[in-house]
Every structure is written in C-alpha cells, then in structure tokens.
C-alpha positions as CSV (number, residue, x, y, z in Angstrom):
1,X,22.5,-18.4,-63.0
2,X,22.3,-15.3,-65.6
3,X,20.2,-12.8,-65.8
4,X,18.5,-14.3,-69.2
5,X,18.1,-17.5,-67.3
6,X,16.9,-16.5,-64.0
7,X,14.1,-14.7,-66.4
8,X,12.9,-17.8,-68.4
9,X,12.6,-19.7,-65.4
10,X,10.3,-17.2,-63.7
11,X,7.0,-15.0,-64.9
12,X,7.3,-12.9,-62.0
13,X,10.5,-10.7,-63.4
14,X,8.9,-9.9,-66.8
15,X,5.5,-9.3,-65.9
16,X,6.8,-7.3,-62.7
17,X,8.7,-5.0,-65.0
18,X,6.0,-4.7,-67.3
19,X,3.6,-3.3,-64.5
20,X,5.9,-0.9,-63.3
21,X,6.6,1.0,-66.8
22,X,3.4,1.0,-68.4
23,X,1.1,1.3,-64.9
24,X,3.1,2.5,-61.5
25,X,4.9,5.4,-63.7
26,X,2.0,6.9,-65.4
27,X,-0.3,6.3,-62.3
28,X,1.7,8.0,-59.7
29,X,2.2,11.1,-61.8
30,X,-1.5,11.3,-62.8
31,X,-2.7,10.5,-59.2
32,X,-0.3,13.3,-58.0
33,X,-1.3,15.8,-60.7
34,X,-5.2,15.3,-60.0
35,X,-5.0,15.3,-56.2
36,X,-2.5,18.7,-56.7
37,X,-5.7,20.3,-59.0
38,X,-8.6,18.6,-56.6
39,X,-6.9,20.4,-54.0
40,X,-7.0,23.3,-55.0
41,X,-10.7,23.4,-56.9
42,X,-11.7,22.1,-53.5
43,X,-10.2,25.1,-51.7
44,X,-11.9,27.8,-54.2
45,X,-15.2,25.8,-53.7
46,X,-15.2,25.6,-50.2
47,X,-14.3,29.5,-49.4
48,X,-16.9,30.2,-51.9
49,X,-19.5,28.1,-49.9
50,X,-18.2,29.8,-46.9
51,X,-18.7,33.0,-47.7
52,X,-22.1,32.5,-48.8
53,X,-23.0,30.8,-45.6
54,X,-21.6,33.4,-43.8
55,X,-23.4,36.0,-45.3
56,X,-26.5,33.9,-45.5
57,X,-26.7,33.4,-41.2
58,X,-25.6,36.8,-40.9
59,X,-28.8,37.9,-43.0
60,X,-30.1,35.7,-40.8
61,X,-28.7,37.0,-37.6
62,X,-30.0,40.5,-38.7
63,X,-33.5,39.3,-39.3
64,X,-34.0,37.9,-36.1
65,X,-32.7,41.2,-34.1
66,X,-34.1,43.3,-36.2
67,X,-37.8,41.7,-36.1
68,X,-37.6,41.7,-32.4
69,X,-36.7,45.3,-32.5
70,X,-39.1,46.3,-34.5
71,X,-41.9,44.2,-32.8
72,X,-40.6,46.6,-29.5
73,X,-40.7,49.6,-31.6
74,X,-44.1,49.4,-33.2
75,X,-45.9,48.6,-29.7
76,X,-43.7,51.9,-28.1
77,X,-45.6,53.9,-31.3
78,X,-49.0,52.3,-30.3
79,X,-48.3,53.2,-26.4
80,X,-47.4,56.6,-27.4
81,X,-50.7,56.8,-29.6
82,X,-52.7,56.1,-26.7
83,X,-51.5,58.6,-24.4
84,X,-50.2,57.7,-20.7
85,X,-52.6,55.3,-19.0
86,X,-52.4,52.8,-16.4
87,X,-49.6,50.7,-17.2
88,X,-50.8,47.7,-15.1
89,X,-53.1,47.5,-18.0
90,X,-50.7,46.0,-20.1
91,X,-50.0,42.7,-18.7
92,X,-52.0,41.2,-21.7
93,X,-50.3,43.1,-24.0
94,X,-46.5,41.7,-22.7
95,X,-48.3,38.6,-23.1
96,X,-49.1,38.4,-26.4
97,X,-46.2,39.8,-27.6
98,X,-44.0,37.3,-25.6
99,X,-46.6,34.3,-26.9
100,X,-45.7,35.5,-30.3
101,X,-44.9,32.6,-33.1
102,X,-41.1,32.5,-33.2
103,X,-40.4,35.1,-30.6
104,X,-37.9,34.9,-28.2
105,X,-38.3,37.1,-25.4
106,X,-37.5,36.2,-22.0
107,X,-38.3,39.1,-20.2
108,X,-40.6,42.3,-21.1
109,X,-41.5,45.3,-18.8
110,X,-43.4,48.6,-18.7
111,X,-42.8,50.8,-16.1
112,X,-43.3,54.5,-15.8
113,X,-41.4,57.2,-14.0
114,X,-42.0,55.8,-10.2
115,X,-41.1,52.4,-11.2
116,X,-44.4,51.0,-11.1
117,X,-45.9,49.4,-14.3
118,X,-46.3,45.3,-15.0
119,X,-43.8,42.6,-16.8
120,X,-44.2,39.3,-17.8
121,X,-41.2,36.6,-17.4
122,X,-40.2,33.1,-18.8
123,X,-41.2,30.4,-16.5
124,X,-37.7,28.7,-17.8
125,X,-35.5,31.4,-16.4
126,X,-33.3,30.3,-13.5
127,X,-33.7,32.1,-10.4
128,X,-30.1,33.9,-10.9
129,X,-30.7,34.0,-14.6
130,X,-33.2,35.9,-13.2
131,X,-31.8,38.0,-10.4
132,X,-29.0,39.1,-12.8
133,X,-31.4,40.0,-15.6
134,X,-33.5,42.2,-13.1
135,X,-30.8,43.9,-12.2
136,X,-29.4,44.7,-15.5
137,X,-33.5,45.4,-16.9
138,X,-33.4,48.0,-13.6
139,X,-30.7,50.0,-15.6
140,X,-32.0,49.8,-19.0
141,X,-34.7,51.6,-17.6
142,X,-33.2,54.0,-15.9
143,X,-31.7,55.2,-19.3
144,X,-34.4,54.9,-21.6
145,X,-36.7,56.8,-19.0
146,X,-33.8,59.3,-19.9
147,X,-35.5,60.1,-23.2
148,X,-32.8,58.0,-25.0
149,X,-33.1,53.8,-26.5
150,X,-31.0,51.5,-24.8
151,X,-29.4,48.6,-26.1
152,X,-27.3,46.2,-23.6
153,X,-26.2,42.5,-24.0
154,X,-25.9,40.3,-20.7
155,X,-23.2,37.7,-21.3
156,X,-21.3,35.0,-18.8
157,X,-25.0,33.8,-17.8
158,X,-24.8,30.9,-15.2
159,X,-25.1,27.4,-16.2
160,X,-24.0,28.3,-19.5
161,X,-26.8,30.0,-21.2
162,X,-26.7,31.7,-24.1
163,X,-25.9,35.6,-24.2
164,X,-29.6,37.9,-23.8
165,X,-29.8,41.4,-25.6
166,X,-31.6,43.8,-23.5
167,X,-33.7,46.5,-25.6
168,X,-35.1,49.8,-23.9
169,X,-37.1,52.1,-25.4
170,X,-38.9,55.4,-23.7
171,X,-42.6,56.1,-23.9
172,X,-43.9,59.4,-24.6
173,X,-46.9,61.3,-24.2
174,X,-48.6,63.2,-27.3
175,X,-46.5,66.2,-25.9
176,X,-43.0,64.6,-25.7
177,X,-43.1,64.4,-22.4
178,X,-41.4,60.6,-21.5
179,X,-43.9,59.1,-19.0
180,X,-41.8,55.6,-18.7
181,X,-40.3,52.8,-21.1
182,X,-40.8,49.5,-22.6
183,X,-38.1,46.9,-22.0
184,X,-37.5,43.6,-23.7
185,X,-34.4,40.7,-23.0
186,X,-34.2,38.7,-26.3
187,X,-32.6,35.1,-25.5
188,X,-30.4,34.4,-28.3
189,X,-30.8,30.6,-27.8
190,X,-32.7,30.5,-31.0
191,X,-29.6,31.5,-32.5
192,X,-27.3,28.8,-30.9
193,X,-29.8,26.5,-32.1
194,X,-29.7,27.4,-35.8
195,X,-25.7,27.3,-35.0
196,X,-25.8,23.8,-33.4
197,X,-27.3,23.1,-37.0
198,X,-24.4,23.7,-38.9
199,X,-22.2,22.2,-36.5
200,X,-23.6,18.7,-37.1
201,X,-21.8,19.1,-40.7
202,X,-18.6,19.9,-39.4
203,X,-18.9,24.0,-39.5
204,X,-17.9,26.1,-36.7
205,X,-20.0,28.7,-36.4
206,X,-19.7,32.2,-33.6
207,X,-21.5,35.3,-33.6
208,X,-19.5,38.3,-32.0
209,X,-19.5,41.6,-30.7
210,X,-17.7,45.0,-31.9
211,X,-15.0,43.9,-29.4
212,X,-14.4,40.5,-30.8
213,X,-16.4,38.7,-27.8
214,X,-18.4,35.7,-28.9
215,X,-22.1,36.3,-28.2
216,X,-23.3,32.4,-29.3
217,X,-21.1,29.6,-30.8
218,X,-21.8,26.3,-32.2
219,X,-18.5,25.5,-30.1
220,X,-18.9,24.8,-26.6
221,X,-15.4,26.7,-26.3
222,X,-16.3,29.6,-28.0
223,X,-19.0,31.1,-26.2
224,X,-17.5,34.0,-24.2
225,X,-14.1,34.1,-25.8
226,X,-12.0,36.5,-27.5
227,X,-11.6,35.6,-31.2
228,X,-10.0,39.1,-31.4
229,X,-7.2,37.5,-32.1
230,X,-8.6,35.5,-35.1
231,X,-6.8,37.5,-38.4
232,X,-10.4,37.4,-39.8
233,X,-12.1,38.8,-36.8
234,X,-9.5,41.5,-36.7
235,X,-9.7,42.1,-40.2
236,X,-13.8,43.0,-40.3
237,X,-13.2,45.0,-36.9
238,X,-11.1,47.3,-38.9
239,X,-13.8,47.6,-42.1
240,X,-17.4,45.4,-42.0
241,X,-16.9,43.6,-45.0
242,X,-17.0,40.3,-46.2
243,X,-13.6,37.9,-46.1
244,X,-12.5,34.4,-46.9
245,X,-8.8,33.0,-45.6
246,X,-7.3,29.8,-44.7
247,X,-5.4,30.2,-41.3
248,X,-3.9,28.7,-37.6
249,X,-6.9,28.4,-35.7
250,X,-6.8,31.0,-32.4
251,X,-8.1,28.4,-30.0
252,X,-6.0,25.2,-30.8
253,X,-8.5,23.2,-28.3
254,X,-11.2,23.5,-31.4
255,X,-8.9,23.5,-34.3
256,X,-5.5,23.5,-35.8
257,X,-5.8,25.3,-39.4
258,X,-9.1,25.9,-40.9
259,X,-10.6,27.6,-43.8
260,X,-12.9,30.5,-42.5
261,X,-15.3,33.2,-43.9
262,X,-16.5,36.6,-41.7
263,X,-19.2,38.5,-42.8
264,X,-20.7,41.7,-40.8
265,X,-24.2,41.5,-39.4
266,X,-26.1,44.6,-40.6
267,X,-27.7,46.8,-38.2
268,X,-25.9,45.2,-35.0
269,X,-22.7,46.4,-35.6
270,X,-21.3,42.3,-35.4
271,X,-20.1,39.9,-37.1
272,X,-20.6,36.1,-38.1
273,X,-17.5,33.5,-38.6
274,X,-18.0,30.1,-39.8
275,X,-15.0,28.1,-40.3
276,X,-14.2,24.7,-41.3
277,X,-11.0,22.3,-40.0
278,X,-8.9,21.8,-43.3
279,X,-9.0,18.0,-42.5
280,X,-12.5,17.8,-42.9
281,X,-12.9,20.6,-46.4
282,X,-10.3,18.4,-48.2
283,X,-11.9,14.7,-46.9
284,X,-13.1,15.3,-51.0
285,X,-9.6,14.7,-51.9
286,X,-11.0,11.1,-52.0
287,X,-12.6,11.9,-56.0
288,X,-9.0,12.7,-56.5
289,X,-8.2,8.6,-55.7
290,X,-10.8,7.6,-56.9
291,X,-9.7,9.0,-60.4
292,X,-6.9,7.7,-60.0
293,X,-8.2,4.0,-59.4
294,X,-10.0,4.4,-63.2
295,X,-6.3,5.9,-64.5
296,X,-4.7,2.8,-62.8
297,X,-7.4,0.5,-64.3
298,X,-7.0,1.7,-67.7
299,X,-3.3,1.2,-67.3
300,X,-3.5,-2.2,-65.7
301,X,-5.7,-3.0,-68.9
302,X,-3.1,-1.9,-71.0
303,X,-0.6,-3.9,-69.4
304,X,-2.0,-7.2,-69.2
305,X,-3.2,-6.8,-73.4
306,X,0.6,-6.3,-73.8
307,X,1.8,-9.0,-71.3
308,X,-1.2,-11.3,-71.8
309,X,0.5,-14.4,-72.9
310,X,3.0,-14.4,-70.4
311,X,0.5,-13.3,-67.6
312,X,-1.9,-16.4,-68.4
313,X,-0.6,-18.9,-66.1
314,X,-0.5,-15.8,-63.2
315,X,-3.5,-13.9,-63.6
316,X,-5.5,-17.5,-63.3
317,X,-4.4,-18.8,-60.0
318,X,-4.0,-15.5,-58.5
319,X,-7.3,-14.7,-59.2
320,X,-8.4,-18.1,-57.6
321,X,-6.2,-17.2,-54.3
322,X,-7.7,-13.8,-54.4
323,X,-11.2,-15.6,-54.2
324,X,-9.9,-17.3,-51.4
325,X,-8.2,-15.0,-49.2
326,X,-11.4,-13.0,-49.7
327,X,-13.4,-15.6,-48.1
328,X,-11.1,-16.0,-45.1
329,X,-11.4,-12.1,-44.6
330,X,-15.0,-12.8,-44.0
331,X,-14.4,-15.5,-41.6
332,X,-14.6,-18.4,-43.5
333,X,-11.3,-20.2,-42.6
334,X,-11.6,-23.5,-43.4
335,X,-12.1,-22.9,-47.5
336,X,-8.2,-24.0,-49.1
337,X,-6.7,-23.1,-51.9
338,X,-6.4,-26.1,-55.0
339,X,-3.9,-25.0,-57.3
340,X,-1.7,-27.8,-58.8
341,X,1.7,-27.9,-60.1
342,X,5.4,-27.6,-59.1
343,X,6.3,-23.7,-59.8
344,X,5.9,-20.6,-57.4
345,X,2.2,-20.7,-57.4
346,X,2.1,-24.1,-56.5
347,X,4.5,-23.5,-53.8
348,X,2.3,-20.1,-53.2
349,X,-0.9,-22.3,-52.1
350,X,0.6,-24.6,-50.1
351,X,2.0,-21.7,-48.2
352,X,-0.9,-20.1,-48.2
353,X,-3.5,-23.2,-47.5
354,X,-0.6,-23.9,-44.2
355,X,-1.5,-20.3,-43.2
356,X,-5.1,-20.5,-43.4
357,X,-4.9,-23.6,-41.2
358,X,-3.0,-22.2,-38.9
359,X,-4.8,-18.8,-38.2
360,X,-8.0,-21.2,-38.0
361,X,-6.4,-22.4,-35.3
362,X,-5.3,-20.4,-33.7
363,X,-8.8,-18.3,-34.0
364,X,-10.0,-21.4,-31.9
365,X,-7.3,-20.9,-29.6
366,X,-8.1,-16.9,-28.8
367,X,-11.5,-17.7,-28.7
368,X,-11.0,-20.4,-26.2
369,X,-8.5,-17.7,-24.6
370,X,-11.6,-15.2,-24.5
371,X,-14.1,-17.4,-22.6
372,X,-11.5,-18.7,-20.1
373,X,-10.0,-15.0,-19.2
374,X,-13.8,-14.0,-19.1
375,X,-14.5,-16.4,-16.6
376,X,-11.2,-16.1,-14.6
377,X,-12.6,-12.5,-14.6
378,X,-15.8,-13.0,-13.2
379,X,-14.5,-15.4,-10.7
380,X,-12.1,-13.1,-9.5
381,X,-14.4,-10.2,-8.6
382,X,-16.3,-13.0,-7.2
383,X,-13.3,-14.5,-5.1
384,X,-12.5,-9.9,-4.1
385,X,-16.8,-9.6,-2.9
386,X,-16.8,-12.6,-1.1
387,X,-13.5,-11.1,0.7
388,X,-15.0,-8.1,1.3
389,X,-18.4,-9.6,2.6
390,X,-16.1,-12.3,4.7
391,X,-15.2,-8.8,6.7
392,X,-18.8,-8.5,7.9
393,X,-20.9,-11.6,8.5
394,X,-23.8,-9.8,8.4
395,X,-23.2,-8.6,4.7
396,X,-22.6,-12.5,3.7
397,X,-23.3,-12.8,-0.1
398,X,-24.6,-9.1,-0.4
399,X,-22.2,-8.1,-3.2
400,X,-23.5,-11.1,-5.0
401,X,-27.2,-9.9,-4.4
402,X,-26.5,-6.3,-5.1
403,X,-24.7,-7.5,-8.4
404,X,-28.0,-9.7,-8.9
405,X,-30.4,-6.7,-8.0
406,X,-28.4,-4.3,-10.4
407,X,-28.7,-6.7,-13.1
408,X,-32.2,-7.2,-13.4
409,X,-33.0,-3.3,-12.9
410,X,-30.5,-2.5,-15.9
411,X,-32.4,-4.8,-17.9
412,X,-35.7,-3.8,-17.1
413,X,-33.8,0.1,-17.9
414,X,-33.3,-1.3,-21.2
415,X,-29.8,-1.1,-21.5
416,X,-27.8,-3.3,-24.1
417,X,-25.9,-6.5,-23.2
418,X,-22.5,-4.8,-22.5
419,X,-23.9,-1.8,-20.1
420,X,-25.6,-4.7,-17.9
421,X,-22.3,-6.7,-17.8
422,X,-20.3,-3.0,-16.9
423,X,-23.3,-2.8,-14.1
424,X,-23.0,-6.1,-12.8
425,X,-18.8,-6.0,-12.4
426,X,-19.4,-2.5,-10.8
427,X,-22.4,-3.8,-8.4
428,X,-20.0,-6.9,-6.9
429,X,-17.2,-4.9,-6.5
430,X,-19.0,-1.7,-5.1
431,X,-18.1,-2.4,-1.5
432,X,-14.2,-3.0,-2.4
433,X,-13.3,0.6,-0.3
434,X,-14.2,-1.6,2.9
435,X,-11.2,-3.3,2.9
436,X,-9.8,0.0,3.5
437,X,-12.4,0.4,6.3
438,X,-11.1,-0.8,10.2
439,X,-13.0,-4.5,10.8
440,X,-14.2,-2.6,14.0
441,X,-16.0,-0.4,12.8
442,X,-17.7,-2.6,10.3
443,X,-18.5,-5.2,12.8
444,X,-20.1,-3.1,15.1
445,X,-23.5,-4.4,16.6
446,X,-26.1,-0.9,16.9
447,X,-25.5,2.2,15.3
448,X,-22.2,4.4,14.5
449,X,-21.1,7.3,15.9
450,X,-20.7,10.3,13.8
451,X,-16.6,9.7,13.8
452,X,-17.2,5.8,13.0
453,X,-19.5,6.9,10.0
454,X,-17.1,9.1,8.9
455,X,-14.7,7.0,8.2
456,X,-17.4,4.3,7.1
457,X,-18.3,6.9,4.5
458,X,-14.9,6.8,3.0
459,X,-15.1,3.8,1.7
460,X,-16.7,5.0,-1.9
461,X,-13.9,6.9,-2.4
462,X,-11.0,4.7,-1.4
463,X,-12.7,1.8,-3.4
464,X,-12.3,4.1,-6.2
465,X,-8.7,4.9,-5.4
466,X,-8.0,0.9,-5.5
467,X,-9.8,0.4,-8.7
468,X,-8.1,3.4,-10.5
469,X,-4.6,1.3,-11.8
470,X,-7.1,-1.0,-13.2
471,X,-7.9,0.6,-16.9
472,X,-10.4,-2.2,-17.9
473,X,-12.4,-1.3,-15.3
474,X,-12.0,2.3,-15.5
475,X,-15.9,2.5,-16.5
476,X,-16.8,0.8,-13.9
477,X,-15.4,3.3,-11.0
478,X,-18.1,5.8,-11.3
479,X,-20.5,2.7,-10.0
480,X,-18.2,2.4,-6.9
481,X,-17.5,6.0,-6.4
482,X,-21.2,7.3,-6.3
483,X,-23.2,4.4,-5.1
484,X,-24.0,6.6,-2.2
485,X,-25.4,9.5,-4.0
486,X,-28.6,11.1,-3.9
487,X,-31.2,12.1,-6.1
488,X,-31.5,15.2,-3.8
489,X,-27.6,15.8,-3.8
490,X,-27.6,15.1,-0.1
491,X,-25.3,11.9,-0.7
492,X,-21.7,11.3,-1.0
493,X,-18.7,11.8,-1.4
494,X,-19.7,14.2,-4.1
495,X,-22.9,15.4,-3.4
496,X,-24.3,14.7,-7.0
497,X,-27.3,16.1,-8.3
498,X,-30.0,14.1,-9.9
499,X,-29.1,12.9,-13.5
500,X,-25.2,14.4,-13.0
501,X,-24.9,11.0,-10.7
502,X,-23.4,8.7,-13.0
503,X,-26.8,5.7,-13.9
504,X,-24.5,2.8,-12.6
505,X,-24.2,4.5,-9.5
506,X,-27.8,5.4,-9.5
507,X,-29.0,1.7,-9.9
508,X,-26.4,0.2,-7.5
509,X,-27.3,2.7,-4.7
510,X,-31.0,1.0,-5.6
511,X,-29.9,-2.8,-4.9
512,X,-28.0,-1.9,-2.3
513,X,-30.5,-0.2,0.2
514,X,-33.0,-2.9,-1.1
515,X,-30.6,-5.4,0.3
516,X,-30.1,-3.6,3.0
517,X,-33.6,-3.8,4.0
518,X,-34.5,-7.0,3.2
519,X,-31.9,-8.8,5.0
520,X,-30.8,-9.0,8.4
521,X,-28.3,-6.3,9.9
522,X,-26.7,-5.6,13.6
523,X,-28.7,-2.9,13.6
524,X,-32.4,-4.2,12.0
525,X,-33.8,-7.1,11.5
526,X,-35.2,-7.9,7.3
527,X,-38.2,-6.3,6.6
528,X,-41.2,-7.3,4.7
529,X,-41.2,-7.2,1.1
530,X,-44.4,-4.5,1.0
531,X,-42.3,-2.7,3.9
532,X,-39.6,-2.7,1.8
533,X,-41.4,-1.3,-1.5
534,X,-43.4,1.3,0.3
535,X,-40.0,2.7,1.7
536,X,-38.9,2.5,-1.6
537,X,-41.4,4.4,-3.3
538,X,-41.4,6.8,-0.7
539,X,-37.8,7.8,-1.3
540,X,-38.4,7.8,-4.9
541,X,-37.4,11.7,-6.4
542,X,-35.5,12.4,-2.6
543,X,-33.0,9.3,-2.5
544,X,-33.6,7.9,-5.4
545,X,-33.8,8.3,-9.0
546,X,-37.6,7.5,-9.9
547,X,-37.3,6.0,-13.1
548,X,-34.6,3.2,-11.3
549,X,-37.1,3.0,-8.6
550,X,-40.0,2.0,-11.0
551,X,-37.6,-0.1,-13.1
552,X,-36.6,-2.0,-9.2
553,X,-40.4,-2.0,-8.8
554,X,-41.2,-3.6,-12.6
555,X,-38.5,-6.6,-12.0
556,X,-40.0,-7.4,-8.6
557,X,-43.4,-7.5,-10.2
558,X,-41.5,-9.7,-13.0
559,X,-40.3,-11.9,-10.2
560,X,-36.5,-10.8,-11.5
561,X,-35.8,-9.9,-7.9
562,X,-36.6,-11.4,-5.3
563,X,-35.1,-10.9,-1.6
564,X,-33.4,-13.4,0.6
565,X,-36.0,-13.2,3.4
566,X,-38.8,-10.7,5.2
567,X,-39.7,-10.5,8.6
568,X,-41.7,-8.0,10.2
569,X,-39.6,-5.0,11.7
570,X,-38.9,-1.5,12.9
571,X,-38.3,1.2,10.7
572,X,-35.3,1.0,8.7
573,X,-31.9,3.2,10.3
574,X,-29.8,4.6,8.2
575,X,-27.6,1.8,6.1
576,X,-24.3,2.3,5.7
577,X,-23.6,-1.1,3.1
C-alpha cells in the first residue's frame, strides 16, 4: 500500500502530522524558553527575599540581646545610685525583672565581694542545666567583681537546650569603689522559637558566633556545629556585611545545594544565615508549566481550526472515551464505551470496553485477595499465640486476652482504626520471645530464681529478634520489645523512661499484668476484679503510664473488658507473662 493510500484510509497520519508542526514545535521551545527565564527571575527573587529576611531576624536577633542588656544595665545604674546596701534586699527586684513581659532570663544574681548577695532561678532548669550554669555564673562574677563587664555563652547544654548568654556587670559605689556585680543567663530559646517559625516554610535558619559555631538553629543538626566551612559564613567572618550566594550545602545530612543569605547581627559581633534547598525556591517553576499549558492550548486551537474537517470524526469519539476513562479513574468500572462503526475507533472501544471489564474484574479479584490474605493473617498470629500459650498451660488463651485487653484500651485512647489493628497484632504476638525461652523454666510451679528470671526476661528481646525479617510487621516490634517497660524506667530490656516507651508497648504491658492478675498462675491464684483495679491504680505513674491506666479503668467501667475470672487471693508476686 502507498504512502497516499495508507493516508486516505486513516485520519490518524494527517491529523498526527498536523499536531506536531503547528503545536509540539512551537510548545516545546516556548515551554523551554519560559521555564529558562522563570528560573532565573525566581532565583533574583528569592536571594532578594533572603537577604531581607536575613537582615530582618538579625535586627531581630539584636533587639532581643540588646533589650536584655540594657534591662541589666539600667538596674546596675539604679544599684549604683543607691549606694551599697544589703543585697539580700533584692530578691524582689530579680523577681520582677525575671517576671518581665517577654523576658527571658533564666538565671539572675547579686552578689557582693564575699559572695553573699540573693538570685532568683527558673523553676524549668534541669538540675545539671543548673549545676553547669552555676558554675559558669561563679566565674562571671569573679570577673565582673574585677571592675570589668563580662559577657560568656554556655553552649553543648544537656538534653539539647538551647545555647544561654551569660551577662556580668560590676556594681559600684558613689566613689568607684566596686562593691559586687549583677549577673543575668539569657536562654536563647526564644530565639529558636522565632527560628522554628521560619522553618515550617521550608527556611533554614542558624545564628552563630565569631568562630562560626552555631548558637540556635531551626535545624536539629545545626545546633553546635561548625558552619565555618559554609563560603557565606566564611565570607562575613572576614568583613560583617551582608551576602547572597547559591552553593553545596556544608552539612549534606540537611541539604544538598541551597540558596543562602548572611547578614551580621549588630552589637553581638554574629551572624544570621538563612538558607533555602534549591528544590524547594524553584517548586515555582510550576507558573513556568503552567504558561506553557495556555501556549499549548492556543496552539492546539490553532490546530484543530486548521484540521477541523478532518478531525470531526476523531475529536467526537475521543472525547466520548475520554469521558469514560475518566469515570473509571474514579472507580466507576462498569460504565462502557458505545461508539459504533467499523474503523480504528470502533475497534478502539471494543478494546477499550474489553479492558474495562477486565480490570473490573480483576478489582473483584484483589479485593477478594485482600480479605482472604487479611484473614490468613490474623489466623496465623492466632495459630503462633496459641503455640506460644500451648508452652504454658497456665497462660492458655492469654495472648488472645492480652490482644482483647489492648484493643479496648486503644480505643478508649482514641486512636484510629489502623493504630488499634497495629496494637492488637503486636498484643497476640507479644509473648513470641518465649519460644526462645527453655519449657522448664516456663513451667515452673512457685517463683524463679534470679538466674531463671534472667533468662525469662530475655524473651522481649529475642521476640523482637524473631519478628525483625518480618517488614510488615516492623511497627509492631516496639510492642514486643518493650512490653516490660516501666513508667519509672525500672523495666526492661531498655530501661525506658516514661513517654520515650513506645504507647503500644505501654498499653500491652497494661493487658498483660491485668491478665496476669485476674487469672490463675503457678504462682497465684486470680484475684478479684476490685483487687485487681486498686493494684492497678496504685502502680499508676511508677509501673504504669497513668493515662493507659485510666483508659484500662474507662473500658472496664464500659464493660469493654472484662476478666476471665476472680477469686479472692494473696498479694500479687511479681509476673513474668
């Protein structure tokens, strides 16, 4: 067949052709020319907004130093006014200075030449926050009582706290004489505050020292770093002024290239950086495609007024199929196409009505797939509990209860339908380490020795270890891990603290000792549900996270949980389920 021939018989050729010259051509060079200029408008716009962010905080930065200085310095000059006098006086003073709207002192101090004067401190400060602050607050005044103003920062606090600035200043008598000093520790949280601000729209802001050390960051890891390094840093160590550049990030863990401005804080002898990943300052390469959908529009308008007559019986039933296919994309797969005749669009929705059949079935199919590998799921963590209960007969069916228990606490927590599920896998399968576990030991009538609970206490962690292959239930370790941590951090095998212990963990390690108690063991008999609830409230905020055991205590009350039996009893021993 010829080429003329294989034309006529055919729109698709001529119409194909048509598109390409008077849209793809003329599209693909405008799109490229407007996303090559939005590129770069974007880049002059963005280093502009930069800068004037960066000089902005840093104005900022100096403000809030500089009214805390001068807040110390005006008090010294009332002090000094008032002659020497007894400094225990002052606690009021401190007081309302430190009670101050918008000031952030942690720590202020008078004390004359003996050492004896009065301070007031921040209830929040940690006790070796505190012991390091003292410490460094001893020197300051050591100096200042020198005759000269000290200014110190404290950084690599524990816990992560932000970076204090220490201010001294001496006191002097109407003579000159220095009769002691004023000191003041400035927590420049505030600052990482205002930071953490513009981090939540994608800027990376740091504050840093003479040396390049970062004071406060808006990235966790920033803070304490050297950004010496960083050409912009480097560049305002060498002259304090203000800079723009786009450049390979020093820290790859935060960024790979970024466009970043540095301007110097005034007074402090610092400097502010706030920089922006380039992936994110040209995401408004997007008006650039979007321009270029109108262009392309234009040109497709163009194209079908010139191939309209031979684009008729196209446009039509593609548009029709278009309708279609956009229905099945939301779901709807039982709609068909009706298109009649013998050519390649007839051919086109027969094709396409056999596909849309067949994806409906096989939607069936995966759905049908779902529920069944669901339930072979279920049942298999079933069939692994009742294996590991089958070890001990007197934990018969406690994975099951636990599971149960766990369940109805989540719920009464509040969490959503997939957290309960995540809990309820991780409370059947929390005992899985005692298949690891010698049957001896487990089946032992009275109490353990410390060797046997030992090795009992392994179990957490070697029910882990056989879980960890699994990655679907990789969420669910944490439950079997630390199901035997406490509150206090007295538990194991990690010795968690308080809300650090994962909350599937904390909520299993509920059902479980509830269980424990309210069923039969070698070493107890059940207890009574009041028994059981007393004990329960009694190790609330020691054992037990409080706000599980009043979520435990709200499903019993609900009649969600109820235990297997009660019987009056001794004190409970220590469980080891």
């Amino acid at each position: 067949m010829g080429l003329l021939a294989r034309l006529r018989s055919s729109l698709t050729y001529p119409i194909a052709a048509t598109l390409v010259l008077v849209t793809v051509v003329p599209v693909t060079l405008v799109g490229w020319l407007l996303a090559s200029y939005n590129r770069e408008h974007l880049t002059f716009v963005e280093k502009r907004f930069l800068s004037l962010e960066a000089r902005g905080l840093a104005g900022e930065v100096s403000e809030f130093l500089e009214s805390h200085r001068i807040q110390l310095q005006s008090t010294v000059r009332g002090l000094e006014a008032g002659g020497a006098i007894e400094v225990s006086g002052f606690e009021q003073l401190l007081q309302d200075i430190a009670g101050e709207q918008d000031r952030a002192f942690d720590y202020l101090q008078i004390l004359d030449e003996r050492g004896e004067g009065t301070f007031v401190r921040s209830p929040s400060l940690t006790a070796e926050t505190e012991s390091i602050l003292t410490e460094a607050v001893a020197k300051v005044h050591a100096t200042a009582i020198g005759g000269e103003p000290v200014e110190r920062l404290v950084t690599g606090l524990p816990g992560g706290e932000a970076t204090k600035a220490i201010y001294g200043f001496p006191l002097r008598s109407a003579t000159g004489v220095v009769w002691g000093s004023l000191t003041g520790v400035l927590d420049l949280d505030a600052l990482q505050r205002r930071f953490d601000e513009n981090a939540r729209a994608g800027f990376i802001v740091s504050l840093f020292d003479e040396d390049g050390l970062v004071l406060v960051s808006s990235h966790p890891r920033l803070r304490g770093r050297d950004l010496a390094a960083s050409p912009l840093v480097r560049d305002l160590l060498r002259r304090p002024v203000h800079l723009t550049s786009t450049y390979r990030h020093p820290v790859p863990s935060v960024a790979d290239d970024v466009l970043g401005a540095v301007a110097p804080v005034a007074g402090a002898g610092w400097g502010l950086l706030i920089e922006r990943p380039t992936k994110e300052a040209y995401a408004p390469v997007r008006v650039a495609q979007q321009r270029t959908l109108v262009v392309s529009a234009l040109a497709a308008l163009v194209a079908l007024a010139l191939g309209f007559v031979l684009s008729r019986q196209l446009i039509v039933p593609l548009q029709s199929l278009t309708g279609i296919s956009s229905a099945i994309a939301e779901g709807n797969f039982a709609v068909r196409a009706d298109v009649k005749g013998t050519d390649e669009l007839a051919q086109l929705a027969n094709n396409f009505n056999h596909m849309a059949g067949s994806i409906e079935a096989l939607v069936r199919r995966l759905k049908q797939a779902l529920r069944q590998n669901q339930e072979l799921f279920l049942e298999t963590i079933r069939t692994l509990a009742a294996a590991i209960d089958a070890k001990d007969p007197y934990t018969r069916g406690h994975s099951e209860r636990v599971s149960s228990y766990s369940m109805a606490i989540a719920r009464h927590l509040g969490l959503s339908q997939d957290e309960v599920f995540r809990v309820r896998t991780a409370a059947i399968l929390h005992d899985v380490g005692k298949l690891g576990i010698r049957d001896g030991i487990l089946n032992k009538p009275g109490g353990l020795t410390e060797e046997e609970y030992a090795v009992m206490r392994q179990h957490t962690a070697i029910g882990a270890q056989i879980m960890e292959p699994i990655r679907m239930l990789k969420d669910i370790i944490p439950g079997i891990r630390n199901h035997h941590e406490t509150w206090d951090g007295t538990g194991y095998p990690d010795q968690l603290v308080g809300d650090t212990i994962p909350l599937v963990a904390r909520i299993i390690g509920v059902a479980d000792t509830y269980d424990a108690m309210t069923t039969k063991r070698p070493y107890q008999e059940a207890k009574t549900l009041d028994f059981v609830l007393t004990r329960m409230r009694q190790m609330s905020g020691s054992r037990f996270d409080p706000m599980v055991v009043n979520a435990l205590l709200a499903a019993v009350a609900a009649g969600d949980v109820t235990p297997p039996s009660a019987a009056p009893g001794p004190d409970a021993q220590q469980e080891v389920s």
